[in-house]
C-alpha positions as CSV (number, residue, x, y, z in Angstrom):
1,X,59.3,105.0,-202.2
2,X,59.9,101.1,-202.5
3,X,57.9,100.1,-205.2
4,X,54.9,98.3,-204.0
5,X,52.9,95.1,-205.0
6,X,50.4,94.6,-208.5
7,X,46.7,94.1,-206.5
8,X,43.0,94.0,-208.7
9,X,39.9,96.2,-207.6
10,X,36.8,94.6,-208.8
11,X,34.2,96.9,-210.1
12,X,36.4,99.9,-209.8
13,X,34.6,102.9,-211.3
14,X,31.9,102.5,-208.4
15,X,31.7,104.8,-205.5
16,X,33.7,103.1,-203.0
17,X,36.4,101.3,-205.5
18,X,37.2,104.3,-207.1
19,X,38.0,105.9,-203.7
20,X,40.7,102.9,-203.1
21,X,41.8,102.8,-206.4
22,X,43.1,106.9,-206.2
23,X,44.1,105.7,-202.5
24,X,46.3,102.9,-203.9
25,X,47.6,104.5,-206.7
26,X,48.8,107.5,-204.0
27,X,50.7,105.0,-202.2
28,X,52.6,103.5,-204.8
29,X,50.6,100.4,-206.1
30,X,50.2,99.2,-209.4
31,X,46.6,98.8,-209.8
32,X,44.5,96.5,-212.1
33,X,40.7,97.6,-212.4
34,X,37.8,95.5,-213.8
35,X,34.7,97.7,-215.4
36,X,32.4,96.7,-217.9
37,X,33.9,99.2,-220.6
38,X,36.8,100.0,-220.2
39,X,36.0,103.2,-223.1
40,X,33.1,104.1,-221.6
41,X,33.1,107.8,-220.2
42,X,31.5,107.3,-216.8
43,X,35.0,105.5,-215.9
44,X,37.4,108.9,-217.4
45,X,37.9,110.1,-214.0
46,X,39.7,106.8,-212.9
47,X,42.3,107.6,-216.2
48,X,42.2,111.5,-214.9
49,X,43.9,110.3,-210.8
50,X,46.9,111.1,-210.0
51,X,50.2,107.8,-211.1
52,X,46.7,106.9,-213.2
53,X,48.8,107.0,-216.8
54,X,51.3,104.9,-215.2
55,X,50.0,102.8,-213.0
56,X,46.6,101.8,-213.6
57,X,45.6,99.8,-216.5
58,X,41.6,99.0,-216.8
59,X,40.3,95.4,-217.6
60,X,37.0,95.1,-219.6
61,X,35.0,91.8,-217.3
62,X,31.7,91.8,-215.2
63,X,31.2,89.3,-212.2
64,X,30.1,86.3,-214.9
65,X,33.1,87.3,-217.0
66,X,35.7,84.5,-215.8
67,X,38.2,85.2,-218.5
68,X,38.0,88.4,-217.5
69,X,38.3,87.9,-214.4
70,X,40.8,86.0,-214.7
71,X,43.1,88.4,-216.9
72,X,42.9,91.0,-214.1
73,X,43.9,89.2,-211.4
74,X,46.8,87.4,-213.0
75,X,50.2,88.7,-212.0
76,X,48.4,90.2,-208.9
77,X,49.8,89.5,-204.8
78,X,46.0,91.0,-203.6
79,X,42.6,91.6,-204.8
80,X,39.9,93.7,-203.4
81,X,36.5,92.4,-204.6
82,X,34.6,95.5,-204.5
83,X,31.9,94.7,-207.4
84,X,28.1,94.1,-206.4
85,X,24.9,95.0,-207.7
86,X,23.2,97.3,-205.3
87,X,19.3,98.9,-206.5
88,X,19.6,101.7,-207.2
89,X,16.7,104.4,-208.7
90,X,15.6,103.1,-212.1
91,X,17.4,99.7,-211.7
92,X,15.8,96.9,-209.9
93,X,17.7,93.4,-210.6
94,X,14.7,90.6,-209.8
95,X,15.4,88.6,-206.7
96,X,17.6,86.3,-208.6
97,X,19.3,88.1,-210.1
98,X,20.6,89.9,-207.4
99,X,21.9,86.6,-205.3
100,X,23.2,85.2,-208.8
101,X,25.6,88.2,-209.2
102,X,26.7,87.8,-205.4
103,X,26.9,84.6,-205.2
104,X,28.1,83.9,-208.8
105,X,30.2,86.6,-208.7
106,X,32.1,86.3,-205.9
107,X,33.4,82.1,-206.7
108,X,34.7,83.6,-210.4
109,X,36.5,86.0,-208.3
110,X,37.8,83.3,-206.1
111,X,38.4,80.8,-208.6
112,X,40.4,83.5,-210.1
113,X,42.5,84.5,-207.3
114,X,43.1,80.5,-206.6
115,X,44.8,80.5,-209.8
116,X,46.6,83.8,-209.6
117,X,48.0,82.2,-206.2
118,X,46.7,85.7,-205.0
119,X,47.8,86.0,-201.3
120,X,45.6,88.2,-199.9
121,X,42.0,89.1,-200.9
122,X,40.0,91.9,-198.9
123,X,35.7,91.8,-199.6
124,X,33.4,94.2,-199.2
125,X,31.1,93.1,-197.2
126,X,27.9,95.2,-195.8
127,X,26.6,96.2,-192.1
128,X,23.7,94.8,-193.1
129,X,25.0,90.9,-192.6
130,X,24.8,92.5,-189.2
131,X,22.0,93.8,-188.3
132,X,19.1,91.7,-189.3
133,X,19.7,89.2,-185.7
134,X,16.8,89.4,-183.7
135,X,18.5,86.3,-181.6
136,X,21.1,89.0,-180.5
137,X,21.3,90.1,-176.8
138,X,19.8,93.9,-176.5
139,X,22.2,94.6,-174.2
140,X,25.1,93.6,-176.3
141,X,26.6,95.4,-178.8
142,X,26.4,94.2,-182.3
143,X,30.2,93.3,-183.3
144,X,31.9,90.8,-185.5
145,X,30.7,87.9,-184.2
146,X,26.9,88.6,-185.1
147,X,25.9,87.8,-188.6
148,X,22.3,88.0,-190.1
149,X,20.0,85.5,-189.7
150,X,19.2,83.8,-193.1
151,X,15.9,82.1,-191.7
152,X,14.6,85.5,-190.4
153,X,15.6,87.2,-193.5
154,X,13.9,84.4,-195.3
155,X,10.6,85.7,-193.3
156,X,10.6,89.4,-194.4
157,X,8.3,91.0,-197.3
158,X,10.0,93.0,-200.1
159,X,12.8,93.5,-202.0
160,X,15.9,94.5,-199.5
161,X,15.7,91.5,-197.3
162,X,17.2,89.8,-200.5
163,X,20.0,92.3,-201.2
164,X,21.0,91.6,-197.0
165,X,20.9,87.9,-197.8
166,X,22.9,88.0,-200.5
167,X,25.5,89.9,-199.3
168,X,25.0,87.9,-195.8
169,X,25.4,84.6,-197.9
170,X,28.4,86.2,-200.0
171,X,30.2,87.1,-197.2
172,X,30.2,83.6,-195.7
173,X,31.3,81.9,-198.8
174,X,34.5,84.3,-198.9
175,X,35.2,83.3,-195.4
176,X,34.8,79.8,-196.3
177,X,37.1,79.9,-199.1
178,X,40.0,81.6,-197.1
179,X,39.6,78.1,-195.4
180,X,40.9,75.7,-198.1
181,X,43.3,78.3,-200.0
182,X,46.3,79.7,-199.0
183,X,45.1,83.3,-199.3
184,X,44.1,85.3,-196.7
185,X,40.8,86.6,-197.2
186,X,39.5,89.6,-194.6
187,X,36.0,91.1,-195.0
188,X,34.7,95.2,-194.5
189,X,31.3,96.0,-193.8
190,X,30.7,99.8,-194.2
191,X,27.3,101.1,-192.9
192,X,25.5,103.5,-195.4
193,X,28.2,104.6,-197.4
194,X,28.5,108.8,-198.0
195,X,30.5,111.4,-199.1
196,X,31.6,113.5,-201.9
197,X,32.1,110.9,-204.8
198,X,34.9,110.8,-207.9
199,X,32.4,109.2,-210.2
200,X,29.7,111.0,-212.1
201,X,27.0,108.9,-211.7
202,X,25.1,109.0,-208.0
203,X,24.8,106.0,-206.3
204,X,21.9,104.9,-203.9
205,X,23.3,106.1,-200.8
206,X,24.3,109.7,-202.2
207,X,21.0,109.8,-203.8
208,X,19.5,109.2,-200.8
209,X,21.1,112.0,-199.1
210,X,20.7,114.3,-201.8
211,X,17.3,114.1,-201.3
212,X,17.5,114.8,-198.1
213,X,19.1,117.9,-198.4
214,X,16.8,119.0,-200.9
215,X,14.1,118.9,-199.0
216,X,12.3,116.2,-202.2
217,X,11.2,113.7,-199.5
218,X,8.4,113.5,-196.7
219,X,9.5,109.7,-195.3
220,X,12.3,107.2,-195.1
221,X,11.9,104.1,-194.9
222,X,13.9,103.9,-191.8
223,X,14.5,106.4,-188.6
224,X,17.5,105.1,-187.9
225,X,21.0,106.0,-189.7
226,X,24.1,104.5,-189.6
227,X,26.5,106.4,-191.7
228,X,30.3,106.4,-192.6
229,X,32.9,108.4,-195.7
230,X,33.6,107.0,-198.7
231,X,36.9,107.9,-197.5
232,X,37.4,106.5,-194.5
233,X,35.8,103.2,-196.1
234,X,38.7,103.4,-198.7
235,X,41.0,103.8,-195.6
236,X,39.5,101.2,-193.8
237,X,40.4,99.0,-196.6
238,X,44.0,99.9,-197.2
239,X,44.4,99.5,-193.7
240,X,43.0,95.6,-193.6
241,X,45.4,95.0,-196.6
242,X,48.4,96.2,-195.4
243,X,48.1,94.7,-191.6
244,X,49.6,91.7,-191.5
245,X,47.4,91.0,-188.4
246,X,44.3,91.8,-190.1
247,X,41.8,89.0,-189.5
248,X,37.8,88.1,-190.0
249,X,35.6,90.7,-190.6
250,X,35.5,94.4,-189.5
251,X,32.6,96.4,-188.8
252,X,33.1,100.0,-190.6
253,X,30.5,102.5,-188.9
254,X,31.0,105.7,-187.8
255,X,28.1,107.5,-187.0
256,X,24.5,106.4,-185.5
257,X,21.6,108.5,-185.2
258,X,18.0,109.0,-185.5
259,X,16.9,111.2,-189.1
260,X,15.5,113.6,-187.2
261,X,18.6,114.6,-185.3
262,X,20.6,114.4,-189.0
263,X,17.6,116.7,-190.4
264,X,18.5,119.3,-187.4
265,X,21.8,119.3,-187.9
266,X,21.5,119.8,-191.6
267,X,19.4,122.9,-191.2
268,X,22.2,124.4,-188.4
269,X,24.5,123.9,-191.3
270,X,22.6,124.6,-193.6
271,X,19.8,127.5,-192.8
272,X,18.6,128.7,-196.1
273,X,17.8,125.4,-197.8
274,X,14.8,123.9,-197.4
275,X,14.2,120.5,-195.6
276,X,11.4,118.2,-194.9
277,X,8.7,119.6,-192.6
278,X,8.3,116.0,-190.8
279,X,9.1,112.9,-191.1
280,X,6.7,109.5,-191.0
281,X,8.5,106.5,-189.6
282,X,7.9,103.8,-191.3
283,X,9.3,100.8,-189.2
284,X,10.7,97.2,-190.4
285,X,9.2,94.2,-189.5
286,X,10.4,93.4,-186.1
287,X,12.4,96.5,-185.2
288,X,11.5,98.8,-181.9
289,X,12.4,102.6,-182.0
290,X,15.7,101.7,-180.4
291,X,19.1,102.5,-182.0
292,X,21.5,99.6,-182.5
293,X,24.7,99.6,-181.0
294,X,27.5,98.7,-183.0
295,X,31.5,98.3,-182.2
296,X,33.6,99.3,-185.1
297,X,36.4,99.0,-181.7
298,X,38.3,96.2,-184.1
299,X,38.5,97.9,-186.7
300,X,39.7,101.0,-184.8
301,X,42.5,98.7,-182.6
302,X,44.0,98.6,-186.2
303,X,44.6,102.5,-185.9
304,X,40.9,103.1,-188.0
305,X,40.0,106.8,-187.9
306,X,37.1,108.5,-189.6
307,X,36.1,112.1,-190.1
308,X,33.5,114.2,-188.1
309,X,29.9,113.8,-189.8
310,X,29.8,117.5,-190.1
311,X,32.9,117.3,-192.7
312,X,31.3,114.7,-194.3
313,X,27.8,116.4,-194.8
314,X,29.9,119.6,-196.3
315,X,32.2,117.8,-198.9
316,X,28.6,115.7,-200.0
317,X,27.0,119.2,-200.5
318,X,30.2,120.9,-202.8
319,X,30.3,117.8,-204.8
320,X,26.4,118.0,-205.4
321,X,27.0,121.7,-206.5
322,X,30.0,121.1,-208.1
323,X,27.4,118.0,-210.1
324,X,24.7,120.6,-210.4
325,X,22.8,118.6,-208.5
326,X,22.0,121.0,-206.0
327,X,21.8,124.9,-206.3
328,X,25.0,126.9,-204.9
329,X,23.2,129.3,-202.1
């Protein structure tokens, strides 16, 4: 194998970086990650993937950390800017926080790259600078060219609507950037992201379905699902970085349905655990009961596959056991 190019994941021992890091390091890259510490133990199984000893070295910087940063990148042809504070059970950044490590985050990670001459910079984006358009035509299907509206977003209660806008408003700034610099920048926006995971922490999303499965929830705050692998997200990107053609952003969804029908299919799977009896739908400001259609088609025209939801599910489940998280039946 031709040896292959030096490229930076930011925020590597999360969920989805640390998918692409052991995807990268498979294929030959020499990979540069940035963690807060690079000692601490919650980032061992990034030293423990396979070519790790050889061809990963870890970076100690967080998203304010331009030094840091800047270290990482250096000496590196692409970056993918993975890092962003999502909430998560236990930690709630305030409002400001939140858009101050997007937005923040994101120029050092630019400014960076500018001076690293990086060529090509891949950002993960989210589905939900999507979704939130009521503007959008019903009978059209959500695809690239929608984006969330920032006024309506501005008109929502809560704390998610600032979470959508930041990552809305960070997307949009990477976009810009690709503009006025000579890299090109291409953005990924994964729908709920699943799967069994590498790191030992659980993020939202697998928290979420973990509590699903285990029957330790009566409600969700939403009755609609769009779901896709941690997998096929890392392939997704991979994929973007190596296309040459690779342009704008790309929706990453694979699977849309209602909880209800995800609760059914979990107790064909599954018969002997125990699920939630019923569900109360608790609807978002402006939503009707109808799904959203979304077009991952560009992403696919790029040769994107993803895995049956049913595989999915089962890997989610033996890493939960294998976390003793959930009890082996």
């Amino acid at each position: 194998m031709a040896e292959k190019q030096r490229v930076c994941v930011t925020g590597s021992g999360g969920c989805i970086a640390s998918w692409l890091v052991k995807s990268l390091l498979s294929h030959g890259y020499t990979v540069h990650g940035t963690v807060r510490d690079p000692c601490d133990i919650k980032n061992d199984h990034l030293k423990k993937l396979d070519n790790a000893a050889k061809n990963l070295k870890l970076f100690k910087a967080d998203l304010f950390d331009y030094k840091g940063l800047s270290s990482a990148i250096s000496g590196c042809s692409g970056v993918f800017h993975v890092a962003c504070p999502v909430p998560s059970e236990g930690v709630l950044l305030t409002e400001e926080e939140l858009m101050r490590s997007a937005l923040t985050g994101t120029k050092k990670v630019l400014e960076a790259c500018t001076e690293a001459k990086v060529k090509k910079v891949v950002v993960v984006s989210s589905l939900a600078a999507v979704f939130y358009n009521p503007k959008w035509p019903k009978d059209v299907a959500m695809d690239e060219d929608c984006w969330s509206d920032t006024q309506y977003l501005h008109s929502l209660e809560g704390y998610w609507p600032y979470y959508v806008l930041a990552k809305t408003l960070m997307e949009r700034e990477a976009l810009e950037w690709s503009k006025k610099s000579l890299a090109d920048v291409v953005t990924v926006l994964p729908s709920v992201t699943v799967g069994p995971r590498l790191q030992s922490t659980l993020n939202s999303s697998s928290l979420g379905l973990l509590q699903f499965i285990k029957g330790g929830i009566k409600s969700l705050l939403s009755e609609k699902l769009y779901l896709v692998d941690v997998r096929d997200v890392a392939d997704a990107l991979l994929l973007v970085y190596e296309n040459p053609g690779a342009k704008g952003r790309y929706i990453c969804n694979s699977h849309s349905l209602y909880n209800t029908s995800l609760v059914e299919k979990l107790k064909n799977m599954y018969p002997n655990r125990n699920f939630p009896e019923s569900f109360i739908e608790i609807k978002e400001k402006g939503e009707n009961g109808e799904m959203l259609r979304l077009s991952s088609e560009k992403l696919q025209n790029l040769g994107w596959k993803f895995r049956p939801l049913e595989e999915t599910i089962d890997d989610s489940v033996v890493s939960f056991e294998v976390a003793g998280e959930l009890p082996k039946l």
